[in-house]
C-alpha angles and dihedrals in degrees: 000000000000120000111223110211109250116248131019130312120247128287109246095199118059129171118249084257104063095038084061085046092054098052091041082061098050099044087054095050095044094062106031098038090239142067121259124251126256088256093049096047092051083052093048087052102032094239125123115259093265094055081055103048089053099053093050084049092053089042090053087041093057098044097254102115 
């Protein structure tokens, strides 16, 4: 029996961003061994915690984070 991998595959298309979220997120994590907060990463990319919060949602969504 084959085992199907849980969730959804990857998104090919992404905004431009998430795409800088996502790399705001990796870069952070990179360098500190954890991912940043919701807080830290709306400070990191100027936009207030809810932005935030919704670029991370679409990122999970499309099966980036």
């Amino acid at each position: 029996m084959k085992h199907k991998s849980r969730g959804r595959p990857p998104v090919k298309e992404i905004t431009d961003s998430q795409l800088n979220t996502l790399k705001a997120i990796r870069r952070f994590a990179n360098q500190r061994g954890f991912p940043p907060t919701m807080k830290e990463l709306a400070d990191i990319l100027g936009i207030s915690h809810a932005s935030a919060h919704g670029q991370v949602n679409q990122l999970v969504r499309k099966g980036y984070l």
